[in-house]
C-alpha positions in Angstrom: 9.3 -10.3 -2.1 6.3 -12.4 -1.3 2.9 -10.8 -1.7 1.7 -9.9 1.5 -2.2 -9.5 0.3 -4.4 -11.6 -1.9 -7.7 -10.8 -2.8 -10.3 -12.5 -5.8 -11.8 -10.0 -8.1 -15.9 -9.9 -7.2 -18.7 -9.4 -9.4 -19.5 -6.1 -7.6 -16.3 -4.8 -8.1 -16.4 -4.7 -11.7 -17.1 -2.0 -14.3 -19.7 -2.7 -17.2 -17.0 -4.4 -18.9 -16.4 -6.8 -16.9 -13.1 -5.6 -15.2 -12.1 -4.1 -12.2 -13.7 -0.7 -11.7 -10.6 1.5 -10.9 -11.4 3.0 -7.9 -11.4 -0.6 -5.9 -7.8 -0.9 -7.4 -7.5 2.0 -4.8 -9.4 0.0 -2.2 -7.2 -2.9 -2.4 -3.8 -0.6 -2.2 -4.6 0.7 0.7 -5.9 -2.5 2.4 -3.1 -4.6 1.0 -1.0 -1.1 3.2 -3.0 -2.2 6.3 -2.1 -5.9 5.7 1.8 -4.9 5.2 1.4 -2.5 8.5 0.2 -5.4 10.8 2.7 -7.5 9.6 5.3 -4.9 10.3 3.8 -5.0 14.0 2.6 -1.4 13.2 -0.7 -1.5 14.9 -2.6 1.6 13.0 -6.0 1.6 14.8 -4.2 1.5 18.1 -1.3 4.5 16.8 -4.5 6.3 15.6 -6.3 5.9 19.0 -3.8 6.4 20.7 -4.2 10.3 19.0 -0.3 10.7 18.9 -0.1 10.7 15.1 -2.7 10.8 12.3 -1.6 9.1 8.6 -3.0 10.7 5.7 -3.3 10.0 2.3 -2.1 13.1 0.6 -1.4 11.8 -3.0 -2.1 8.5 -5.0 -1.2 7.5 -8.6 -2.0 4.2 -10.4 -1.2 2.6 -13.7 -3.2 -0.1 -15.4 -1.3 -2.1 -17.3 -3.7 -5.5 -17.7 -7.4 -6.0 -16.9 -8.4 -8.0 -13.7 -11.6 -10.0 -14.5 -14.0 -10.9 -12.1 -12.9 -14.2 -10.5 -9.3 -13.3 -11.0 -7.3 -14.2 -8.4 -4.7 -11.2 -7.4 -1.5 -10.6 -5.4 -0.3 -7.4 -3.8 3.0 -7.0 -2.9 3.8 -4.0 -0.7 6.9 -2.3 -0.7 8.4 1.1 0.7 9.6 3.3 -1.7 10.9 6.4 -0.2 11.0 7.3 4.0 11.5 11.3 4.5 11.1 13.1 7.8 7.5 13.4 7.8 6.3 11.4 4.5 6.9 7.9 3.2 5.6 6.3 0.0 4.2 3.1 -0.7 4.5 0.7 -3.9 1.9 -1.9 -4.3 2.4 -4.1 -7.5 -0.9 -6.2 -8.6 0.3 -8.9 -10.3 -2.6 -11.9 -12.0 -2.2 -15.6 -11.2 0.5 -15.9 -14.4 2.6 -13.6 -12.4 2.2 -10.8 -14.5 2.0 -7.3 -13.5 -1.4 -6.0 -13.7 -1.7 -2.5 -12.1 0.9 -0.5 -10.1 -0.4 1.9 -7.6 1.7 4.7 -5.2 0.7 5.8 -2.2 2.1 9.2 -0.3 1.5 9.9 3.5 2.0 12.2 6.0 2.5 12.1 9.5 0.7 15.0 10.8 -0.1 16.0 14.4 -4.1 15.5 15.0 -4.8 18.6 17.0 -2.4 20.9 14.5 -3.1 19.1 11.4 0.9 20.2 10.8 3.8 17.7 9.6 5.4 15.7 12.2 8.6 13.9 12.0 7.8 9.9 11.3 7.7 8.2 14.2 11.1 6.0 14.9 9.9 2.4 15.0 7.7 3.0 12.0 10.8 4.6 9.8 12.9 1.6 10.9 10.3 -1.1 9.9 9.9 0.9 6.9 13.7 1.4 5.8 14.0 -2.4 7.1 11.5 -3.5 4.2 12.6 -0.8 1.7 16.4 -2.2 2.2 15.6 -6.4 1.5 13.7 -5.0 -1.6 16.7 -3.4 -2.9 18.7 -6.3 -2.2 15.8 -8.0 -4.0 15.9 -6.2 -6.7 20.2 -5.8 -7.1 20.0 -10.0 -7.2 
């Protein structure tokens, strides 16, 4: 797939080392999410004001497999990884300008109702644009 989010590695983003403090890894996932949810024509300041549906974060794992460097250029590419009835997960693969896998991060979230806080079913146009995206990466992938 093509990445969907490109970002350069800043100074101020960096450890003492030199490389990409981990928790902006984080920042980048879930903006490179945003990026990937616009494109699917998934407007999520207008679903959140809209107070229907609120989309939290409820779990988020990383692996760091290469050091980004400051002036490293980086591309995300966002990809569904599971849709359930009231959850879906989110792959974003970091991979360095040789095309080389540099960090892997998964995202879990959960539709929940605002006013409740309790688990609501995904809403239908999101879990098609989801399974939609989740499908041409498997056919991706099987090629």
């Amino acid at each position: 797939m093509n990445p969907g989010y490109r970002f350069s590695v800043m100074l101020s983003s960096t450890d003492r080392a030199g490389v990409l403090f981990y928790p902006e890894l984080f920042r980048h996932a879930h903006d490179a999410y945003e990026a990937f949810m616009a494109r699917q024509e998934q407007d999520l300041p207008g679903i959140f004001a809209a107070g229907d549906v609120h989309i939290p974060v409820v779990h988020v794992e990383s692996d760091y497999l290469l050091p980004l460097r400051h002036g490293d250029s980086v591309d995300v590419t966002v990809t569904p990884a599971r849709v359930g009835a009231t959850s879906f997960s989110i792959d974003c693969e970091f991979t360095d300008a040789q095309g080389r896998t540099a960090a892997k991060v998964r995202s879990v979230h959960v539709c929940i109702d605002p006013a409740s806080r309790q688990a609501v079913a995904v809403p239908a146009t999101l879990r098609e644009r989801l399974m939609v995206c989740m499908a041409a990466a498997q056919r991706l992938q099987d090629s």
